[in-house]
C-alpha positions in Angstrom: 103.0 136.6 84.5 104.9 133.1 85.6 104.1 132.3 89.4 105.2 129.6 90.6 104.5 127.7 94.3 107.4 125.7 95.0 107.0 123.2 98.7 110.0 121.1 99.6 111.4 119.7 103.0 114.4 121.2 104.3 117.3 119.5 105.9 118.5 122.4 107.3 115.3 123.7 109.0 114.0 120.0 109.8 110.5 120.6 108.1 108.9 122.3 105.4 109.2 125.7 103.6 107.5 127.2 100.9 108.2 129.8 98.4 106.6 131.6 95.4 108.7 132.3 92.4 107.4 135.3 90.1 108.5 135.7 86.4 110.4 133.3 83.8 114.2 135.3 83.5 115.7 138.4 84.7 117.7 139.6 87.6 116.9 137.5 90.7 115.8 138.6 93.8 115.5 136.5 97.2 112.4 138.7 98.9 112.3 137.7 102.5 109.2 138.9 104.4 108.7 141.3 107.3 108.4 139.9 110.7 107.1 136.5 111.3 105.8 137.1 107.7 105.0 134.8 105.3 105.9 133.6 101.7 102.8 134.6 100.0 103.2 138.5 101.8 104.9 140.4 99.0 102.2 139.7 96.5 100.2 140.2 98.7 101.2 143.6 99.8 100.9 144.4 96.2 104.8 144.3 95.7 104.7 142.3 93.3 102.4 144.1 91.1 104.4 147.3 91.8 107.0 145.6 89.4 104.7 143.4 87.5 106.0 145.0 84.0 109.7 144.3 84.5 108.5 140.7 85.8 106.9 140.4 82.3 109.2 141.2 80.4 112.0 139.1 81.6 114.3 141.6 83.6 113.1 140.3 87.2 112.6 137.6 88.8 111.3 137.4 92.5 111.7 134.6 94.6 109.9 135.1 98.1 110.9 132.8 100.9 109.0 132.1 103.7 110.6 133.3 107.2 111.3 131.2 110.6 111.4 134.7 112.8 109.0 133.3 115.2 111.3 130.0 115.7 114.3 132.6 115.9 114.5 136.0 116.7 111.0 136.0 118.2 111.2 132.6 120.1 110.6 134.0 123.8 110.0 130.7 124.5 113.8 129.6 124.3 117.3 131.4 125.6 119.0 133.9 123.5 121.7 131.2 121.9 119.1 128.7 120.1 117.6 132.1 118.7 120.6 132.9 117.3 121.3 128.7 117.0 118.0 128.4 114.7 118.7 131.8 112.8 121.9 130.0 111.3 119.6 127.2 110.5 117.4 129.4 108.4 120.9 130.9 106.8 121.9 127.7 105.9 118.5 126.8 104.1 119.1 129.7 102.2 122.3 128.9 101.1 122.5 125.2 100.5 118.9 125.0 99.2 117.3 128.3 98.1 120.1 129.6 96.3 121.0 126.3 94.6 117.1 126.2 93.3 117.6 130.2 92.0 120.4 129.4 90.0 119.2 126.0 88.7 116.2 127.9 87.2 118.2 131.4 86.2 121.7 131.7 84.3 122.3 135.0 85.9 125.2 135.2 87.8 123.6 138.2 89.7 121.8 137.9 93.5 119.7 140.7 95.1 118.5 140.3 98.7 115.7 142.6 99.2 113.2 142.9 102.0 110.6 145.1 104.3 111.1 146.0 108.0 112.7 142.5 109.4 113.0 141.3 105.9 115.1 144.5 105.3 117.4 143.4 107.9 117.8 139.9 106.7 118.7 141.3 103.1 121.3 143.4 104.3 122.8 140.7 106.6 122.7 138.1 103.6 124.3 140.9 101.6 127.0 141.9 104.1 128.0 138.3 105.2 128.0 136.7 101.8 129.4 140.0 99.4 130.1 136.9 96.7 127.0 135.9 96.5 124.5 138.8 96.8 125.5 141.8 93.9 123.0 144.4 95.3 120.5 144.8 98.6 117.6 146.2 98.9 116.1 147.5 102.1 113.3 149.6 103.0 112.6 150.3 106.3 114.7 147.7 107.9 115.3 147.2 111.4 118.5 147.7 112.3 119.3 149.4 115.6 120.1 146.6 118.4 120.3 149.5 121.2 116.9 150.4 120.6 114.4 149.4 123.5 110.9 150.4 122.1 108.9 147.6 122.7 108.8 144.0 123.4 108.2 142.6 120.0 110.0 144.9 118.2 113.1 142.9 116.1 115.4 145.0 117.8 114.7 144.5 120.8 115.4 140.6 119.9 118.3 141.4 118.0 119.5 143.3 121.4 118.6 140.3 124.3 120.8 137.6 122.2 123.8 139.6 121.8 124.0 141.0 125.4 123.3 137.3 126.6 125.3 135.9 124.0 128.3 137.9 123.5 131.1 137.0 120.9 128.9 133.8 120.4 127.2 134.5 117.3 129.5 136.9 116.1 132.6 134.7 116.2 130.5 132.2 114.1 129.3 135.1 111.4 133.3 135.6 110.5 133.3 134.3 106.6 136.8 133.1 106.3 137.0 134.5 102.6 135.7 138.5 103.4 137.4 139.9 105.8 136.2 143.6 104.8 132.4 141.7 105.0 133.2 140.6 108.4 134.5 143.9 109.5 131.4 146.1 108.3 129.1 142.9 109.2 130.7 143.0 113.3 130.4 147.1 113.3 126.7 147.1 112.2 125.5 143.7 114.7 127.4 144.1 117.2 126.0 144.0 120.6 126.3 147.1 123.0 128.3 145.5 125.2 132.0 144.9 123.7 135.4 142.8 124.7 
């Protein structure tokens, strides 16, 4: 099986990232990690194995980004906003760099988003707020319930502080001008608690 280590700087994020791309053809698929994870995890995890055969054979092709959860979602260290601020960041890394490299290297025209726990969330919230872009999600036991409070480090509870300090911030910004029915589905499931 192709695997690939790819290292690059990125303008968006303001420092490196790293990725691993597994297989030579096939439907893509932009894995993100689980929580503060790293590139490297889904092999790891033995994920990648798990679909090693389809990988071989040219009818997938993985490409697992690294994560900047603890600069965002996680960063107690900062208010609510430059979670949410630095989040945006990482989306736009995605879009103007990671997605760019995916379709230099594959003539698909096809995009899955697919991820575990916190990486489940991020592929549904690609998926939701760019519905031209990503054709299918996959999500397995993502976190998705901002009301939840179970914990301090939990992603929802995260999820939870920014919107309820932030409200309408980031979800004014998340309106795509192009999908309104993406917006509408996109505010209903991240909305904070607290509504205007």
């Amino acid at each position: 099986m192709k695997r690939e280590y790819q290292k690059w700087f990125s303008p968006a994020l303001g420092r490196e990232m790293e990725l691993l791309v597994f297989g030579h053809a096939g439907n893509p698929a932009l894995v993100f990690p689980t929580s503060c994870g790293r590139f490297f995890e889904f092999e790891d995890r033995g994920m990648v194995a798990a679909v090693a055969e389809k990988i071989e054979h040219g009818h997938l092709q993985l490409f697992c980004v690294d994560s900047v959860d603890s600069e965002s979602w996680y960063n107690r260290a900062v208010a609510p906003r430059w979670r949410i601020a630095r989040h945006l960041q990482y989306e736009q890394y995605l879009l103007q760099e990671v997605v760019p490299f995916i379709q230099q290297g594959n003539g698909t025209p096809n995009l899955a988003a697919v991820g575990c726990s916190f990486g489940g969330y991020h592929a549904v919230n690609l998926a939701l707020r760019h519905p031209d872009l990503v054709t299918a999600f996959l999500s397995m036991g993502g976190a998705f319930d901002p009301s939840a409070t179970t914990g301090v480090s939990r992603p929802r509870v995260a999820i939870r502080e920014a919107f309820w300090c932030c409200r309408g911030s980031y979800r004014s910004s998340r309106r795509p001008n192009s999908a309104p029915l993406s917006w509408r589905i996109a505010s209903i499931c991240c909305a904070s608690p607290n509504t205007d």
